[in-house]
C-alpha positions in Angstrom: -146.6 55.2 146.0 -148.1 58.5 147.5 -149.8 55.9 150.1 -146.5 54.4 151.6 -145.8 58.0 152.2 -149.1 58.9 153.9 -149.6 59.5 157.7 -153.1 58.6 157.6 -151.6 55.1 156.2 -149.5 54.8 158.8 -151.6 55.5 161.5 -154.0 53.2 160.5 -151.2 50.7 159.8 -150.0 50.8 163.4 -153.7 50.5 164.6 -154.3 47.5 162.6 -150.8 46.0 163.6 -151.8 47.3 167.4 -154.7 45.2 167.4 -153.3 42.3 165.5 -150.4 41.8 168.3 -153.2 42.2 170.9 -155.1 39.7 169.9 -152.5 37.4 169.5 -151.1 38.0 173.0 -153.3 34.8 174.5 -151.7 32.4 171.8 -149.0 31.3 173.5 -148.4 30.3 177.1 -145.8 31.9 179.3 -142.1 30.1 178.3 -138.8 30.1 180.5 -137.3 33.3 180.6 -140.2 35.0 180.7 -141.7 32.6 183.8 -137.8 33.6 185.2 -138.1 37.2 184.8 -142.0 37.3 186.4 -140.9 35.1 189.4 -138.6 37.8 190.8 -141.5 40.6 189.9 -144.8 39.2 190.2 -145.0 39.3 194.2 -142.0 41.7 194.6 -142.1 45.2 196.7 -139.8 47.3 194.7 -136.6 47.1 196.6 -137.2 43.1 195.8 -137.3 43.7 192.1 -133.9 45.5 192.2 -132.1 42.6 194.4 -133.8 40.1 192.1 -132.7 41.5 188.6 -128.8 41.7 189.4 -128.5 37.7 189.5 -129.4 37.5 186.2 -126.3 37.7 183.9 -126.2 41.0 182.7 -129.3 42.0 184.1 -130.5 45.8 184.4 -133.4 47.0 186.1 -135.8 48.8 183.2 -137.6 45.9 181.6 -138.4 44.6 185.2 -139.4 47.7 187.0 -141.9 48.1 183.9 -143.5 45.0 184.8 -143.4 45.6 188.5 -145.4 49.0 187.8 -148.1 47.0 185.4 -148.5 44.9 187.7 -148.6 47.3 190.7 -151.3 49.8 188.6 -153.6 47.2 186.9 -153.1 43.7 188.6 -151.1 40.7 187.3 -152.2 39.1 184.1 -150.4 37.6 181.1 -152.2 40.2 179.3 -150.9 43.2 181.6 -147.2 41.9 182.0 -146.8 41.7 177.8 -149.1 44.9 176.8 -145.8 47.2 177.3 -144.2 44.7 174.5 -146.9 45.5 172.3 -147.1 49.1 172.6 -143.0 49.2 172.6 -142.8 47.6 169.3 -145.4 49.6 167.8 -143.7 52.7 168.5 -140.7 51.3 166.6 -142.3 50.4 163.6 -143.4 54.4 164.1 -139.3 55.2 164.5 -138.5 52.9 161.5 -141.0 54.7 159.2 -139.3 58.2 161.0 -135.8 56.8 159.9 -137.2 56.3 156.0 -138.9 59.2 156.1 -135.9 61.3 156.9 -133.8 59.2 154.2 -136.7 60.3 151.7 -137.4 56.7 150.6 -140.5 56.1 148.3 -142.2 54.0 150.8 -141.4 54.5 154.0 -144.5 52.5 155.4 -142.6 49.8 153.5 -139.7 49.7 155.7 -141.8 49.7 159.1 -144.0 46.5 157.7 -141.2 44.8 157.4 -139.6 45.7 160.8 -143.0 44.8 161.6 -143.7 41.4 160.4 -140.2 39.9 160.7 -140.6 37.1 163.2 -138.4 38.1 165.8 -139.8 41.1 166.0 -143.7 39.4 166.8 -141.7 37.0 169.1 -140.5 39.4 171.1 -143.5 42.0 171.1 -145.8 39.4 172.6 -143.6 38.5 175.3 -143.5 40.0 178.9 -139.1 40.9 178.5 -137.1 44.0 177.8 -136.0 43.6 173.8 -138.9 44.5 172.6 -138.9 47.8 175.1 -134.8 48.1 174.0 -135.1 48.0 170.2 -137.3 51.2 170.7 -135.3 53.0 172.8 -132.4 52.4 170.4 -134.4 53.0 167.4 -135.8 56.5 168.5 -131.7 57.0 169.9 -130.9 56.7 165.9 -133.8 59.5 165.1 -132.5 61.8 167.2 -128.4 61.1 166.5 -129.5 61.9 162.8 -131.6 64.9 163.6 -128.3 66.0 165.9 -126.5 65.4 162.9 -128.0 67.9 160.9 -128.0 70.8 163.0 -126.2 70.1 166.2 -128.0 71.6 169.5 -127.8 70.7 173.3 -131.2 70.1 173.5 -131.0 66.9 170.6 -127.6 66.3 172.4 -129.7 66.3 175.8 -132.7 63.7 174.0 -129.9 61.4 172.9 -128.4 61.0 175.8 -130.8 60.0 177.5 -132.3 57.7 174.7 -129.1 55.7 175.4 -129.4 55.6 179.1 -132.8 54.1 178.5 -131.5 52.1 176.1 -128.7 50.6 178.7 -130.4 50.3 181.4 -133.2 48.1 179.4 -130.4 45.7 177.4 -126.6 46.4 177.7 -125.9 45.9 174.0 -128.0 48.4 172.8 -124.9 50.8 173.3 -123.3 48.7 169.9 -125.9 51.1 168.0 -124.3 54.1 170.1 -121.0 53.2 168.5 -121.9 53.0 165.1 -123.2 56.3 165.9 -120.1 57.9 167.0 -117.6 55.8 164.3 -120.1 57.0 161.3 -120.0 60.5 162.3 -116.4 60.5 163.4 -114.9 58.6 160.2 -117.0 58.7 157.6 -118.8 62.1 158.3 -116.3 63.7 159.7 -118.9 66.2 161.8 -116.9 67.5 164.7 -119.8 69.5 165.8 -122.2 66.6 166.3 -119.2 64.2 166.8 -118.7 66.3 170.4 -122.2 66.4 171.1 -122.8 63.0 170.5 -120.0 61.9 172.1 -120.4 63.7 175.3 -124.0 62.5 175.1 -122.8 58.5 175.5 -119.9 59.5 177.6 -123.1 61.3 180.0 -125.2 57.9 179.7 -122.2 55.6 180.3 -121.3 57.7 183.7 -125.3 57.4 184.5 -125.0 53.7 183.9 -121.9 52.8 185.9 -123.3 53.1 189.3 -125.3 49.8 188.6 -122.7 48.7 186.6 -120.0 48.4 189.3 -123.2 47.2 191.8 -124.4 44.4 189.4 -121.2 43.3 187.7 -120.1 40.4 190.5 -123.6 39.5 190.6 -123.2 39.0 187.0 -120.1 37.0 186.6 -121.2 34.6 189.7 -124.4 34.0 187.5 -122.1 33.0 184.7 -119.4 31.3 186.8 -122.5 29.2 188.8 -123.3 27.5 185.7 -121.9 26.5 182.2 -119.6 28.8 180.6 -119.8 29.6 176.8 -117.7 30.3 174.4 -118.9 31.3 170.6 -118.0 28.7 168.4 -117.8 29.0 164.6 -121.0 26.6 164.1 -122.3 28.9 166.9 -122.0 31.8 164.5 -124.2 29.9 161.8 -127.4 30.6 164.2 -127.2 34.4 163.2 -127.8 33.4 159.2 -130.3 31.1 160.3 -132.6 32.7 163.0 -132.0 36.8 162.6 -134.8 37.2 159.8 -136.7 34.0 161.1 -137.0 33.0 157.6 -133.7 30.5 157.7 -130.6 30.6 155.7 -132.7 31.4 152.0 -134.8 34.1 153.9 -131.5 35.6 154.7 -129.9 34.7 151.8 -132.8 37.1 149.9 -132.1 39.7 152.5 -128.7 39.8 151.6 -129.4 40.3 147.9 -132.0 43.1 149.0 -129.1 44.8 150.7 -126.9 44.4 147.8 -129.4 46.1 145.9 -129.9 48.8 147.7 -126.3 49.8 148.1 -125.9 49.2 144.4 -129.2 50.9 143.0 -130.1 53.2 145.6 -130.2 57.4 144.7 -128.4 57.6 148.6 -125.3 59.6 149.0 -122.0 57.3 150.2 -121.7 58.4 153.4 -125.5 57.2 153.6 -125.0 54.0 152.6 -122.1 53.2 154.9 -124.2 54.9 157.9 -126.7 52.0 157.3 -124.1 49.5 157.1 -122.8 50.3 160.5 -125.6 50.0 161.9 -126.7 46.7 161.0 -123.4 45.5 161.1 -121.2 46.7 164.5 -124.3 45.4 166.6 -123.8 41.8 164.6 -120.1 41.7 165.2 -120.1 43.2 168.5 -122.7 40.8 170.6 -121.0 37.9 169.5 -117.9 39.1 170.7 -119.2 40.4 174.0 -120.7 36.9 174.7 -117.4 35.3 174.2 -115.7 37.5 176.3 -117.9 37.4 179.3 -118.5 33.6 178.9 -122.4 34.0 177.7 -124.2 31.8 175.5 -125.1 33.6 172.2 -128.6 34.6 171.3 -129.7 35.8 168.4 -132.9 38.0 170.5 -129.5 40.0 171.6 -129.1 41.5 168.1 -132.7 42.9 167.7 -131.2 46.4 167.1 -130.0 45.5 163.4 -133.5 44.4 162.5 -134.1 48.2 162.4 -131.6 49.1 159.7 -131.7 45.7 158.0 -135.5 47.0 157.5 -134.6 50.0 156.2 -132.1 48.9 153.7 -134.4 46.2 152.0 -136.8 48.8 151.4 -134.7 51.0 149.7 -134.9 48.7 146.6 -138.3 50.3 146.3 -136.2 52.9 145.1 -134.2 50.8 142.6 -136.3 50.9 139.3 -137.3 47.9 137.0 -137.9 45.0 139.7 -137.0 46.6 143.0 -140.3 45.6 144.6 -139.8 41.7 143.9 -137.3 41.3 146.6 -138.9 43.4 149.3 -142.5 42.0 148.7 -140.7 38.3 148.9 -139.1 38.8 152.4 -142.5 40.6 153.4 -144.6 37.4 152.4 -142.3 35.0 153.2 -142.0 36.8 157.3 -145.9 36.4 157.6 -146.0 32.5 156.6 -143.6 32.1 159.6 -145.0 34.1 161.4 -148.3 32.4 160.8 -146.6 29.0 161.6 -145.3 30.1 164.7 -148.7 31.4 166.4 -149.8 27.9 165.2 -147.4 25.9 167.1 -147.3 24.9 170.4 -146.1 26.9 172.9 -144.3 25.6 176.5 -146.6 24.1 178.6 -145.6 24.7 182.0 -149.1 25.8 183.2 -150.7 22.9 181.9 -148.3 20.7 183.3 -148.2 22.0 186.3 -152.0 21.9 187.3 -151.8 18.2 186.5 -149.1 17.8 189.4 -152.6 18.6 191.6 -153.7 15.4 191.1 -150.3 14.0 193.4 -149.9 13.8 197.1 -146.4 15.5 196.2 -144.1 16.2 193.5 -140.5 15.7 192.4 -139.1 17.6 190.0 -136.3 17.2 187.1 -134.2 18.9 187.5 -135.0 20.1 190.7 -134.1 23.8 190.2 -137.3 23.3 187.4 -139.8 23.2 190.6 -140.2 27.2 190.4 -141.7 26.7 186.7 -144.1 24.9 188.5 -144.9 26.8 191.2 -145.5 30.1 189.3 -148.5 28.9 188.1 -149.4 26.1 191.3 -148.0 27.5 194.4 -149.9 25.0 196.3 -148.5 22.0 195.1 -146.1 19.8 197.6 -142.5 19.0 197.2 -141.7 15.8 198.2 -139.2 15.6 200.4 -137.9 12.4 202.5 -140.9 12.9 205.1 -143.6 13.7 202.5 -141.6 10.6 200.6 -142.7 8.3 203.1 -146.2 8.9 203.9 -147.0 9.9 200.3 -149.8 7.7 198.4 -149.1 9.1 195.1 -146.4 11.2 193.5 -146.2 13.2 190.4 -143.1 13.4 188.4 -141.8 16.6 186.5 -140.1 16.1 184.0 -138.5 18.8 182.0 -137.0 18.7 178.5 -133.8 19.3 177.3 -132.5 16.4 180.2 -130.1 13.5 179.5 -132.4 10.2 179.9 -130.0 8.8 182.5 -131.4 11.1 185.0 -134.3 10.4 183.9 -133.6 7.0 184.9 -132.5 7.5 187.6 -135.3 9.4 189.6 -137.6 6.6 188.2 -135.1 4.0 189.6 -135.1 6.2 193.4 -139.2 5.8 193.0 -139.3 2.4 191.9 -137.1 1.5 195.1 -139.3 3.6 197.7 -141.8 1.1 196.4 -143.6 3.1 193.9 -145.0 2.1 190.5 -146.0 4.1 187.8 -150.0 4.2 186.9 -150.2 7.0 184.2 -148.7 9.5 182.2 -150.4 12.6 183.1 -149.3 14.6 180.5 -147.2 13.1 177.5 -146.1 16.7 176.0 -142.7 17.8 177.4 -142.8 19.2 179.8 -143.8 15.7 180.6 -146.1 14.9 183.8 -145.9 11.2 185.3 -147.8 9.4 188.3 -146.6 7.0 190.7 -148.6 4.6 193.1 -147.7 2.4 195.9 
């Protein structure tokens, strides 16, 4: 037990892990979002980057402007734009073994292996976007609140403040932690001293974040309005169970029981216990509610902050006696055979696809806003158009999953009557690559 409480064992833990999510960052190829985010970066001067990010919904500058300056200071690479992941996600596996430290768990290191190995938490540290960078920032924001708890000062006040200002101007939900802050401490603690401070630290990041705020917002909403609107069904909700832990509705099933342990079993105080439960559960409730308001599809990714907490509160069965190690040990094995699967599977293969679109006079794409996946990794290639159309010997047709067949069908059907025929299938894997001859 003295081991899960040893520096030296954690330091060589996050070394190991370090190296571990380094090596692994070649495994898989660049997907959507991330190919999204990149385009408005990759060739950007820095007053580029900030008119890109505002046309994403809910967009804030932090995640990009760190790739911009990766890219600016050591060249563009898949390697460079998703090292900050890496080294973001380390440092909260430090912050989670911070957390159980100061709640005097047996086995702190136990609680940031966990955080460590669940699968959203690898997804997201090998990829070249902001949650990984946003889960630290709020994870270090619940150190210090807790350290501001215990002996209010300006200077902790100061820290957290601008934690969350970090924190929002990386991912806007990460102020859901913020409030189960500040409802904890008002309600259940009852701290007026630290309930000020706190308070006037959020109320100091909120004013800091409303100038892009009131800049970005119409972007925003014309993001949203310009395509399909959401709204967060019930069957919606049943993605939460099924993806948060990445281990499907038994893994979370077993981290539910953990939980229950832990509240039950655990040596913590009350007012401990319900500090914990606000955390992992006011971000859960809160995002989906957000999404439904502002018409946004709901993503699990979004509610990476409760993985920090939900960590937490599985290792404290440790601290149950008899056989409080089953459950946590279970979860633990059963994150690294998913996560295992994962880096075995197949990643999207836009780059592949599009260097076969070389071997075309000129492409068409499906659908034809896909054409920038392409040219990410091609920028070469032609876009047919009516003149290339015409004098074109052979053209390549993109086709991108997740389309209804009847369009489809219908570019072949425009192809077929320009007098073109298809010779091959360049690439059968979605997304899939045809050729056309006349």
């Amino acid at each position: 037990m003295a081991f899960l409480r040893s520096r030296r064992a954690l330091y060589i833990f996050l070394g190991v892990y370090a190296v571990a999510l380094i090596a692994l960052i070649p495994v898989k190829s660049l997907w959507v979002d991330e190919i999204i985010d990149l385009n408005g970066v990759r060739n950007a001067d820095l007053r580029g980057v900030l008119a890109f990010v505002p046309g994403n919904a809910g967009g804030v500058p932090l995640g990009y402007l760190v790739d911009y300056w990766m890219i600016k200071l050591f060249g563009y690479s898949v390697f460079v734009v998703r090292l900050p992941s890496v080294l973001f996600t380390v440092l909260t596996c430090l912050a989670v073994y911070i957390l159980a430290w100061q709640a005097k768990m047996r086995a702190p290191l136990l609680a940031a292996a966990l955080y460590a190995v669940v699968p959203m938490t690898v997804r997201y540290g090998l990829e070249a976007r902001p949650y990984a960078q946003a889960a630290c920032w709020s994870a270090f924001s619940t150190v210090v609140f807790l350290s501001l708890v215990r002996n209010p000062t300006l200077g902790k006040a100061a820290r957290y403040a601008m934690l969350v200002a970090l924190g929002l101007f990386t991912q806007p939900y990460s102020i859901f932690v913020s409030v189960a802050h500040l409802t904890w401490v008002v309600l259940v603690k009852r701290n007026t001293r630290a309930a000020g401070f706190a308070g006037t630290a959020v109320a100091a990041a909120s004013l800091v974040f409303l100038p892009w705020y009131f800049q970005a917002h119409s972007f925003w909403q014309g993001a949203v309005n310009s395509g399909v609107r959401f709204f967060v069904s019930a069957r919606d909700l049943l993605v939460i169970p099924h993806e948060l832990m990445g281990t499907g509705y038994a893994g979370t099933a077993l981290t539910a029981i953990a939980i229950g342990v832990a509240l039950f079993g655990s040596p913590w105080s009350k007012t401990e216990k319900i500090f914990w439960i606000f955390c992992m559960a006011i971000p859960l409730i809160l995002v989906p509610v957000a999404d439904a308001h502002f018409g946004y599809f709901l993503a699990v990714r979004q509610m990476i902050f409760a993985l920090v907490p939900i960590s937490i509160l599985v290792a404290a069965c440790v601290d149950v006696r008899g056989w409080g190690w089953v459950l946590p040990l279970a979860l633990l094995g059963a994150s690294i055979y998913e996560d295992v699967r994962w880096t075995r599977r197949p990643g999207e293969g836009w780059q592949a696809a599009a260097s076969q679109l070389k071997q075309a006079d000129c492409s068409i794409f499906i659908p034809s806003g896909a054409r920038t996946m392409y040219l990410f990794f091609e920028p070469q290639v032609r876009v047919c158009d009516e003149n290339t159309l015409t004098t074109a010997g052979t053209v390549a047709l993109a086709l991108s999953p997740d389309q209804y067949e009847d369009v489809y069908a219908e570019a072949r059907q425009k192809l077929f009557q320009a007098g073109f025929r298809k010779v091959a299938d360049l690439r059968e894997a979605n997304p899939r690559i045809e050729l056309y001859r006349r």
